[in-house]
C-alpha positions as CSV (number, residue, x, y, z in Angstrom):
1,X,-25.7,-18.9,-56.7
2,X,-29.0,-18.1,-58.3
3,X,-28.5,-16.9,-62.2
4,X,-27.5,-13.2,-62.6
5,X,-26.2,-11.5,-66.0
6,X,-23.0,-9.5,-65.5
7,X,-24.5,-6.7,-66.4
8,X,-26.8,-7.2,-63.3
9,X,-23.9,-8.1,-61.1
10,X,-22.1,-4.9,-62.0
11,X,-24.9,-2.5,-61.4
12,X,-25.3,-4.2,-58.0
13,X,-21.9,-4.0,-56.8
14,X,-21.3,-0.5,-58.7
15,X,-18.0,-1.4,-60.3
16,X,-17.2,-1.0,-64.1
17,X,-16.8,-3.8,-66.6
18,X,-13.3,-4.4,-68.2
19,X,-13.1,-7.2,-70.9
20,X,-16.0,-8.4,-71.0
21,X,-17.3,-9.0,-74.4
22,X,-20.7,-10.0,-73.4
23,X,-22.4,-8.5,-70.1
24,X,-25.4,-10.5,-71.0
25,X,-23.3,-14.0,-70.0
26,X,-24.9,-15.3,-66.8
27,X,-23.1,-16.3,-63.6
28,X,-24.7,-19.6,-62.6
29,X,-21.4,-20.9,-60.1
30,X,-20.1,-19.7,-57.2
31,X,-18.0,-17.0,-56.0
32,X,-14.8,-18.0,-54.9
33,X,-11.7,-16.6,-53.5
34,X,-9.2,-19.4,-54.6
35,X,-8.3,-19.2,-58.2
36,X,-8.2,-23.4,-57.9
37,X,-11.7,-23.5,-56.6
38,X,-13.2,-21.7,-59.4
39,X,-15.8,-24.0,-61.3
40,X,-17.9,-23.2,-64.8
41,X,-19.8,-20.8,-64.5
42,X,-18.4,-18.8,-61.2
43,X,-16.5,-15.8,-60.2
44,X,-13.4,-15.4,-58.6
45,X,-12.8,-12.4,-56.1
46,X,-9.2,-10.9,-55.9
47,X,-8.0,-10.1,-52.3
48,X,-4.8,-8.6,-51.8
49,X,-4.2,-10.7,-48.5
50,X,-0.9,-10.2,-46.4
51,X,0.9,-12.9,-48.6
52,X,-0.7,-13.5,-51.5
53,X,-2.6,-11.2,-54.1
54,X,-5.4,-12.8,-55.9
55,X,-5.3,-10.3,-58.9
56,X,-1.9,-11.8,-59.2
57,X,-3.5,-15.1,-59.9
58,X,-7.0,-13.8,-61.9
59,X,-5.5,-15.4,-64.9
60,X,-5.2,-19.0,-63.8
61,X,-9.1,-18.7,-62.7
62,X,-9.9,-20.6,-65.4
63,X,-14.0,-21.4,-66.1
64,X,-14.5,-18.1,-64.2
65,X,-17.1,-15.9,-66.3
66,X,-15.4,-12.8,-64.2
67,X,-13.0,-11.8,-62.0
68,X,-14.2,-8.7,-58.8
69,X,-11.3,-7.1,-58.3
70,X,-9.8,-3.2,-57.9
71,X,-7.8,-3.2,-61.1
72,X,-8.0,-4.5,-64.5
73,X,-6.6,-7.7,-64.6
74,X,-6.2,-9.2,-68.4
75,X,-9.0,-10.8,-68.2
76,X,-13.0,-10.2,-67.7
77,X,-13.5,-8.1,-64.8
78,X,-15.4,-6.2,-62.8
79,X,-13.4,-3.6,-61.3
80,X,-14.8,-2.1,-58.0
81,X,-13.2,0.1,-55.2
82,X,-13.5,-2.6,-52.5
83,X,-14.3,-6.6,-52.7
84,X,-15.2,-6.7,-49.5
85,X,-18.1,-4.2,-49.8
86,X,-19.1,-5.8,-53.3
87,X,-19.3,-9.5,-51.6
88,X,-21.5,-7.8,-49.3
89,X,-23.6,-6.3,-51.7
90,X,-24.1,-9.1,-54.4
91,X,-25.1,-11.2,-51.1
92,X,-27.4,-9.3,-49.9
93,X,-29.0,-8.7,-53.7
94,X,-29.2,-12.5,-53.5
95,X,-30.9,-12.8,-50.7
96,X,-33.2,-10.7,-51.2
97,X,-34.4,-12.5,-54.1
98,X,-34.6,-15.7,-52.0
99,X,-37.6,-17.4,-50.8
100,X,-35.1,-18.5,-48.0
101,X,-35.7,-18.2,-44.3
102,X,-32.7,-17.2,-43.3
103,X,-31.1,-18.1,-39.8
104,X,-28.2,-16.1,-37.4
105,X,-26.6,-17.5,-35.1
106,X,-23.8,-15.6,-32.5
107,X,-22.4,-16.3,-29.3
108,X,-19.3,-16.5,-27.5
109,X,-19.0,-20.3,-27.5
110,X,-20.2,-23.4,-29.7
111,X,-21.2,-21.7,-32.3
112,X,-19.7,-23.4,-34.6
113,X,-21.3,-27.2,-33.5
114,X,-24.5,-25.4,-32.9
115,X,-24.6,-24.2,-36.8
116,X,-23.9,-27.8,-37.7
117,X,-26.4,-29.2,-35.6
118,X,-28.9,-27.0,-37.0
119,X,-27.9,-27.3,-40.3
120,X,-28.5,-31.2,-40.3
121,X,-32.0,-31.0,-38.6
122,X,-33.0,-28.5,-41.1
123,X,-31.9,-30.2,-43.8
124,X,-34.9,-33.1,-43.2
125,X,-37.4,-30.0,-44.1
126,X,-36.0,-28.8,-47.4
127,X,-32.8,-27.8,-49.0
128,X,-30.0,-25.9,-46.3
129,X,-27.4,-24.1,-47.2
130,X,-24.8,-23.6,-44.0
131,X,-21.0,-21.7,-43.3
132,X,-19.0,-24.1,-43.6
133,X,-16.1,-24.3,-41.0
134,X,-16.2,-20.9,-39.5
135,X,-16.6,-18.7,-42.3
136,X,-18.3,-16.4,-39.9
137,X,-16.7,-12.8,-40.8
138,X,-17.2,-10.4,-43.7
139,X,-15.9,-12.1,-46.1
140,X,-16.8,-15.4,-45.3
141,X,-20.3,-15.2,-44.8
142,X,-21.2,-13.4,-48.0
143,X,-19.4,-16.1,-49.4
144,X,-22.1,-18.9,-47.6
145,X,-24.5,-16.8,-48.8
146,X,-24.0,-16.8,-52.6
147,X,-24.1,-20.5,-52.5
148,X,-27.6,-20.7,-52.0
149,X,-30.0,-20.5,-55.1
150,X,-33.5,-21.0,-56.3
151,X,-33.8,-24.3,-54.4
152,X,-32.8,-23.7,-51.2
153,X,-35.6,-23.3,-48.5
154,X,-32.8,-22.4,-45.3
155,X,-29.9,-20.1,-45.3
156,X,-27.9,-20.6,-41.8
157,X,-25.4,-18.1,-41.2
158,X,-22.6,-18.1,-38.7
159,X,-21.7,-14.2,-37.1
160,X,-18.7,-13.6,-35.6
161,X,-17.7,-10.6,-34.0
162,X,-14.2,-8.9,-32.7
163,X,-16.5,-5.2,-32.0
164,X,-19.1,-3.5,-31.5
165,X,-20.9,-3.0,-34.9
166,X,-19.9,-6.1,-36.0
167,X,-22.4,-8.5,-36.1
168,X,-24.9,-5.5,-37.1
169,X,-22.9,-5.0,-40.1
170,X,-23.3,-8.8,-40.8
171,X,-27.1,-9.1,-40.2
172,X,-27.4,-6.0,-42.7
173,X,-25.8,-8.0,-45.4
174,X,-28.0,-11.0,-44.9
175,X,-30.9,-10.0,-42.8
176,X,-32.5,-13.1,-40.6
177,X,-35.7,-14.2,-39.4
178,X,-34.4,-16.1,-36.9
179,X,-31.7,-14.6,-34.8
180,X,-29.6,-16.8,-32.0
181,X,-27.5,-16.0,-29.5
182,X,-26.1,-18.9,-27.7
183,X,-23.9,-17.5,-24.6
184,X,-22.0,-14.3,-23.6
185,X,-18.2,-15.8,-22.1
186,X,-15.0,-14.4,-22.3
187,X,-13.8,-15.2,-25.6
188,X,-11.7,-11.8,-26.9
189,X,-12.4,-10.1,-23.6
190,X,-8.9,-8.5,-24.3
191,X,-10.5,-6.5,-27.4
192,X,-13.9,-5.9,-25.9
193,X,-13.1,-4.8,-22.6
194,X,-15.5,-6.8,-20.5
195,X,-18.6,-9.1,-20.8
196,X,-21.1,-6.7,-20.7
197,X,-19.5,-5.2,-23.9
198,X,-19.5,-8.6,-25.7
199,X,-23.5,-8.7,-24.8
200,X,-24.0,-5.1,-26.6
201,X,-22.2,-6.7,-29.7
202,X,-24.0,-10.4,-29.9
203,X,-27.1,-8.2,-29.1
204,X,-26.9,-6.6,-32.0
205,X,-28.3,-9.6,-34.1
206,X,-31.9,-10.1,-32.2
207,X,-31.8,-5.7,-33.1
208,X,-32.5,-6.5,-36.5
209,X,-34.6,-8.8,-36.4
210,X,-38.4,-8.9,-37.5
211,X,-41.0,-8.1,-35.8
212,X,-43.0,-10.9,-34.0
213,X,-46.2,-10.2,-36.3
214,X,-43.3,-10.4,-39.4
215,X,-42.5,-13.3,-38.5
216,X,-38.7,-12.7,-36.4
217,X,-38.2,-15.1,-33.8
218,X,-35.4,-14.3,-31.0
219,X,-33.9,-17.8,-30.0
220,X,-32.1,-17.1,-26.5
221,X,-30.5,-19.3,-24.0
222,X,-32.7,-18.7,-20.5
223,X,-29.5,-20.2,-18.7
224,X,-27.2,-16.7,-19.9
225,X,-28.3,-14.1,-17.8
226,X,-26.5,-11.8,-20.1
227,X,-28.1,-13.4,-23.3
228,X,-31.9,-13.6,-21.7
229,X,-32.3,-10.1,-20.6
230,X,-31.4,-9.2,-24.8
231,X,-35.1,-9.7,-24.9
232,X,-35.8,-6.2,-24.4
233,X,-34.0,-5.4,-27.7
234,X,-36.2,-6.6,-30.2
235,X,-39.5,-6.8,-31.1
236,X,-39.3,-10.1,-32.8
237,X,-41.3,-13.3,-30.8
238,X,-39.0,-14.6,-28.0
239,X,-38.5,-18.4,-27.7
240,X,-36.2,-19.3,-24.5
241,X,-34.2,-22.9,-24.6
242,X,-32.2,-24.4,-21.7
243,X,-32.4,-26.4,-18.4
244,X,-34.3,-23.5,-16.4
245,X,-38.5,-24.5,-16.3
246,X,-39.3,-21.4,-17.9
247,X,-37.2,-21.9,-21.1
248,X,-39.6,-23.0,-24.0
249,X,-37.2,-26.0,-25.2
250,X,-36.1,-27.4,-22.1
251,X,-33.7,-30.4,-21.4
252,X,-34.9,-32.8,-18.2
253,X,-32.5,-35.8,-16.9
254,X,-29.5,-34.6,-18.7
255,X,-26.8,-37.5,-18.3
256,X,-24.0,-39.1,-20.1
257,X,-23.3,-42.2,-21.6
258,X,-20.2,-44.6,-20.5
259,X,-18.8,-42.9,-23.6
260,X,-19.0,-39.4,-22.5
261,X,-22.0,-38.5,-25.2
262,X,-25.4,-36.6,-23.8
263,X,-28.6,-38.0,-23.3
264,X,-31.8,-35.8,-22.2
265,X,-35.1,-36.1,-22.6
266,X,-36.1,-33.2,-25.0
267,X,-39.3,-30.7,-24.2
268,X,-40.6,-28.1,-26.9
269,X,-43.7,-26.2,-26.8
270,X,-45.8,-29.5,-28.8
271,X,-44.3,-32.5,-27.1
272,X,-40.8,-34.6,-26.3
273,X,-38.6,-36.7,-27.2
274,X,-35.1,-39.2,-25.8
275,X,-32.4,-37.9,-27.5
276,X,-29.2,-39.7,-27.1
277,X,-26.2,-37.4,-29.0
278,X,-23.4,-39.0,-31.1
279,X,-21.0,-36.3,-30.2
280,X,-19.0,-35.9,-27.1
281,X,-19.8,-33.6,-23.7
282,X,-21.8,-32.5,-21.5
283,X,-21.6,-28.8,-23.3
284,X,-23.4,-30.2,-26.3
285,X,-26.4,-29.9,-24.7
286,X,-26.4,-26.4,-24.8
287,X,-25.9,-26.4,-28.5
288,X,-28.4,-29.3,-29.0
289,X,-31.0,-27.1,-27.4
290,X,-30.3,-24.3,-29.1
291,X,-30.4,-26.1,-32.5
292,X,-33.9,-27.6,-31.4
293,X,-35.0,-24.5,-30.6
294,X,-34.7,-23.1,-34.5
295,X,-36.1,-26.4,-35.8
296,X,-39.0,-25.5,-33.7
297,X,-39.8,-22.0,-34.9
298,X,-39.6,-23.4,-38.2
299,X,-42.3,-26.0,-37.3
300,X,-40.2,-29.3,-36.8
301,X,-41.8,-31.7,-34.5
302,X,-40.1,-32.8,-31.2
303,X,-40.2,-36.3,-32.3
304,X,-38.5,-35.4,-35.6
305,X,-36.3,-33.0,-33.8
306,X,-34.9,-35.6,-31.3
307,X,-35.0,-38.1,-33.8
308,X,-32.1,-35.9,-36.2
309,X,-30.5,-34.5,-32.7
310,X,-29.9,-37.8,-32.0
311,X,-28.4,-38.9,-35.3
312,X,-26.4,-35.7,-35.9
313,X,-23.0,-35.8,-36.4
314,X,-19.9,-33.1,-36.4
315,X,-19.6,-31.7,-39.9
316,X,-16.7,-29.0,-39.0
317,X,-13.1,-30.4,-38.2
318,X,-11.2,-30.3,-35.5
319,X,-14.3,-29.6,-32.6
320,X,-14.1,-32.8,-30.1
321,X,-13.0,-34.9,-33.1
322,X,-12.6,-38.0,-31.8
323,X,-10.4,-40.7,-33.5
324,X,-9.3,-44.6,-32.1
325,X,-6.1,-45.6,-33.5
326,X,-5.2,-49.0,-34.3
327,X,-3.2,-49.3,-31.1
328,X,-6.2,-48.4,-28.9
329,X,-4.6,-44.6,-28.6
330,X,-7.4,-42.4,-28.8
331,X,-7.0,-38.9,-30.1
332,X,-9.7,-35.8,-29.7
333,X,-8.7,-33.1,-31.4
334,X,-10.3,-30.0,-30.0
335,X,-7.9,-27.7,-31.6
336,X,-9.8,-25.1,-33.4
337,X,-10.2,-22.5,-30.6
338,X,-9.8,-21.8,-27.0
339,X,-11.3,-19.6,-24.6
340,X,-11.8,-20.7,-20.8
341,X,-15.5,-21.8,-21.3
342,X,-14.9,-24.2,-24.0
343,X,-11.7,-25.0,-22.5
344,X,-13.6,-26.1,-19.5
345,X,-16.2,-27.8,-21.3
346,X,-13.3,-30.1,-23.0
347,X,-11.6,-30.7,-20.2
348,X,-15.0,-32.2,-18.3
349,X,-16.0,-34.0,-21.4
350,X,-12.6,-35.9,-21.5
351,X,-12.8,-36.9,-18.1
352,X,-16.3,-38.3,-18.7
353,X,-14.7,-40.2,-22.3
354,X,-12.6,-41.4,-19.8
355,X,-14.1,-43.5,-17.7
356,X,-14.4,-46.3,-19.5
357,X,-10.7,-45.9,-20.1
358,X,-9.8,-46.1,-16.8
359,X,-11.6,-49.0,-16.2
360,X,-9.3,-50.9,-18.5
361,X,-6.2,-49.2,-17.5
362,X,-6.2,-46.3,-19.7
363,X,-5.4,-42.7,-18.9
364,X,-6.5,-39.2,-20.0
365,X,-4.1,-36.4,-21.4
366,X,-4.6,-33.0,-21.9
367,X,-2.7,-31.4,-24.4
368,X,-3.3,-27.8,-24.1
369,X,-2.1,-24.6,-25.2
370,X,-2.7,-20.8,-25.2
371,X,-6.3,-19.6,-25.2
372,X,-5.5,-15.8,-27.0
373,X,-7.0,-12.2,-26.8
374,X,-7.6,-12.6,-23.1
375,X,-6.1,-9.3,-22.1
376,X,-5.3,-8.4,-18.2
377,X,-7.4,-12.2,-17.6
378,X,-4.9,-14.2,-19.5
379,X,-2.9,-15.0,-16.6
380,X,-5.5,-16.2,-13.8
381,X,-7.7,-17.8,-16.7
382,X,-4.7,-19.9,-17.8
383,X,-3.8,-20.7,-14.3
384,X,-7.1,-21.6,-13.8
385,X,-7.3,-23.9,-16.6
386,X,-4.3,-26.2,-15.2
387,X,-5.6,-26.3,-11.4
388,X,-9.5,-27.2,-12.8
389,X,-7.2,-29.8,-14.7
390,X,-6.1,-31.5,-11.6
391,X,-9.5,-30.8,-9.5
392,X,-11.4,-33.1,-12.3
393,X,-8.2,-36.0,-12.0
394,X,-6.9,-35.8,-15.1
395,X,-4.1,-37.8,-15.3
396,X,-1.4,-36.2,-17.5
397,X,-1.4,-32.5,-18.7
398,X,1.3,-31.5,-21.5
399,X,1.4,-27.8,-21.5
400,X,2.6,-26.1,-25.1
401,X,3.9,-23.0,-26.1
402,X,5.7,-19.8,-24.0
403,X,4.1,-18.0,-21.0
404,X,0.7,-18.8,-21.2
405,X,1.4,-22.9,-21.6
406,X,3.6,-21.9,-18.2
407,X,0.9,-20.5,-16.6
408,X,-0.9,-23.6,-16.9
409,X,1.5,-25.8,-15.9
410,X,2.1,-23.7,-13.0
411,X,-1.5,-23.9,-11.9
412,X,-1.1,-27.8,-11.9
413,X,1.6,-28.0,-9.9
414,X,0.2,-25.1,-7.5
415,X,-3.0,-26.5,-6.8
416,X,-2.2,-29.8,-5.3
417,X,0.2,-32.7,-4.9
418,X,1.3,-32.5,-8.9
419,X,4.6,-32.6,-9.9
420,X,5.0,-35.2,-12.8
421,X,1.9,-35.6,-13.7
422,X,2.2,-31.5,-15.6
423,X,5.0,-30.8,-17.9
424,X,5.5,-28.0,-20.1
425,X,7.1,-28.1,-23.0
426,X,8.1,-25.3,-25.7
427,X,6.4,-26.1,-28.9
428,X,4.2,-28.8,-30.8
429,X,7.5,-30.6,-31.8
430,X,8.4,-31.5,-28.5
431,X,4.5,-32.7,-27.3
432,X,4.7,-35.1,-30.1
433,X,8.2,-36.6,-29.1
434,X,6.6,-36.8,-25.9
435,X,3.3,-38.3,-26.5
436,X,5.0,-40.8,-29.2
437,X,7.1,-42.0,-26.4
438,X,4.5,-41.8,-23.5
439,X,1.2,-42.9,-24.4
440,X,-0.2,-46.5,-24.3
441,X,-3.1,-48.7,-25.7
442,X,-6.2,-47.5,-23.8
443,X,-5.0,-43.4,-23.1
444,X,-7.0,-40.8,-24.6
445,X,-5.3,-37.3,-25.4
446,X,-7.2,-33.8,-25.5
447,X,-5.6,-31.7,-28.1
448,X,-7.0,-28.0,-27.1
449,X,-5.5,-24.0,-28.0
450,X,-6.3,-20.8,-29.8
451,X,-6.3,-21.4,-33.5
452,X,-3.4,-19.6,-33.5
453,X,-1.4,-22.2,-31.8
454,X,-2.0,-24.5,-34.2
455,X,-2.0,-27.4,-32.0
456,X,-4.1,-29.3,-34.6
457,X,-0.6,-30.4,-36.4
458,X,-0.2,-32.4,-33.0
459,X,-3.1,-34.4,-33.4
460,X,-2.6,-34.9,-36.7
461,X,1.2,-36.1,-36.5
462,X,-0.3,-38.4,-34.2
463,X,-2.5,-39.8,-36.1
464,X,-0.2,-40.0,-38.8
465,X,-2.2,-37.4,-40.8
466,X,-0.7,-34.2,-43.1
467,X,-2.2,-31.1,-41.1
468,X,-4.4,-29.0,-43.5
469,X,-5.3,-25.3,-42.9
470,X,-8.8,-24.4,-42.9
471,X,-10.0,-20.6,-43.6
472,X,-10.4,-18.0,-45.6
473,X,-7.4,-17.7,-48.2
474,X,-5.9,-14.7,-49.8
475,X,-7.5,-15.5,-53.4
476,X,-4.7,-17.9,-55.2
């Protein structure tokens, strides 16, 4: 975070000091919302979460010059009526004081793997500062945004949103230049009602932006009909990517390896470039674009651009993470999220991993569970999910979990000659007895659901891993 007194961080979030002998002491660290994360320097922000309350553990946030929180706490504080709305504020003061170009990026899929594969080109033109994971909410991404400071040159932000107002609220905090919007799916359908309410919400980002003559630039996939026509709601410069001729950065000869990974020759606006990707499916292409598309505005060359595309790696866990064990098992754990677009995605880019497998005897598994919030869809996505399973030849499906896992083992065995080949079973537990006992050297498993699921404990007990929890805590 860039150096503020506490006497400047109070006036900006409006709360009162308590304790604090010395409001000229300067926070030079982070803010944090784990009391063990704290470092020298830093602050420490109290939430009362469902099961844990941080003010509880403001004492043990030791090296913290102060503590944001609601109450006095026995130690330095600055007391406030809500964190939430302070994060906001302080990040928002602190971006404004940036020379940063700051960078949004929204959609209903790949957001996450498109952030990181911006974040890496980016990071060959200066220092980047990037949400890490999918810190992508209200708390999280004023969080990403106080860890940039006087050095860094790009701020790229993550926006999620479960609303309308949502991502308007975030772009407020931490207004961007550069606004993306990757794709309008079905992903929380059940809470917005329909697609065309999900476009008004990931709209909201290119709203804010710049004018074109201010320098905003709208990045927005020509492929989404939904996403292309938001170009009527800004005034910012538009700059199309995708596989249609009209799109700005374009992808020609898209194909994929024996491995399953994308290669394309890349097009921009000042030349092209091969580009053969490290990660996995014919999705990533998408996202590659997309990412190629920012680098571009920001005046990246398209040899440099397919050049870092090409050497880019995943940075979050637990999106297409593919693993070999020492038996020739191979694992790809896809278990972050679910919705039927990316579960689609997965499913094609394991049977395209696969082929090589097959050659030497080896067979693909999907390991899939509930994609949530799907509303009156859930039951014809989900059955729709274990039929595409069968129409692409996968050769072994494990359905997890209660009615929705049915619903896709149902859709198996309904579409065609399946009977064995689709099993259901009733919880992570019992796909890991079954896995242990069924796979062979040369199979590769797809482990896919809804975060909530937490299917990720099922890749990780097969690789003989602890399974680790990654979000926003509750402030121990």
């Amino acid at each position: 975070m860039i150096s503020l007194s506490l006497a400047e961080v109070t006036a900006i979030v409006g709360g009162q000091p308590y304790d604090i002998p010395h409001l000229d002491q300067r926070v030079t660290g982070p803010v944090v919302i784990d009391s063990r994360e704290v470092r020298p320097g830093g602050l420490f922000a109290a939430f009362a979460g469902e099961r844990v309350d941080g003010h509880d553990y403001a004492e043990r946030a030791a090296g913290a010059v102060a503590v944001v929180a609601t109450r006095p706490v026995g130690v330095p504080a600055i007391v406030v009526d809500d964190v939430v709305a302070a994060l906001g504020a302080l990040a928002r003061a602190v971006v404004e004081r940036l020379g940063a170009r700051v960078v949004g990026l929204t959609g209903s899929v790949g957001k996450t793997s498109t952030k990181d594969l911006i974040a890496q080109l980016l990071e060959r033109l200066g220092p980047t500062v990037w949400t890490p994971g999918s810190f992508n909410n209200e708390i999280g991404m004023p969080l990403t945004a106080l860890r940039a400071d006087d050095g860094t040159r790009h701020l790229v932000l993550e926006m999620g949103a479960r609303g309308i107002g949502h991502i308007r609220y975030l772009a407020e905090l931490t207004p961007p230049h550069i606004g993306l919007v990757l794709n309008v799916g079905t992903a929380h359908i059940g809470e917005f009602g329909g697609r065309e309410q999900i476009a008004q919400a990931k709209g909201e980002l290119v709203e804010g932006l710049p004018s074109a003559e201010a320098g905003g630039v709208a990045v927005l996939n020509a492929d989404d009909p939904l996403v292309r026509a938001m170009s009527v709601r800004t005034t910012a410069e538009v700059l199309l990517f995708g596989e249609a001729a009209e799109a700005h950065v374009r992808a020609e000869n898209v194909r994929l390896t024996d491995l399953g990974q994308p290669s394309f020759t890349l097009h921009t606006p000042t030349g092209c470039g091969d580009v053969t990707m490290r990660l996995y499916g014919e999705h990533h292409v998408s996202n590659a674009l997309a990412a190629a598309a920012v680098a571009h505005a920001l005046g990246m060359s398209a040899p440099e651009i397919a050049e870092a595309l090409s050497e880019a790696g995943q940075l979050s866990r637990w999106r297409m993470e593919v693993t070999e064990r020492a038996d020739g098992v191979t694992i790809v754990n896809d278990a972050y999220n679910a919705n039927p677009e990316s579960m689609r995605a997965a499913l094609r880019a394991l049977v395209a991993m696969g082929t090589a497998h097959r050659a030497q005897g080896g067979r693909t598994w999907a390991v899939l569970g509930q994609m949530a919030e799907l509303g009156e869809e859930s039951l014809a996505e989900h059955d729709t999910v274990g039929r595409l399973a069968v129409r692409l030849n996968v050769s072994k499906l494990v359905a997890v979990g209660g009615q929705e896992a049915a619903w896709i083992d149902m859709g198996a065995k309904n579409e065609g000659s399946w009977g064995e080949e689709s099993v259901h079973v009733s919880d992570a537990r019992a796909a890991v007895e079954l896995l242990r006992r069924e796979l062979r050297p040369g199979d590769i498993a797809l482990v896919k659901a809804s975060r909530s699921v937490g299917l990720e404990q099922v890749a990780a007990e097969l690789l003989g891993e602890p399974g680790t929890a990654e979000g926003e805590g509750a402030g121990r």
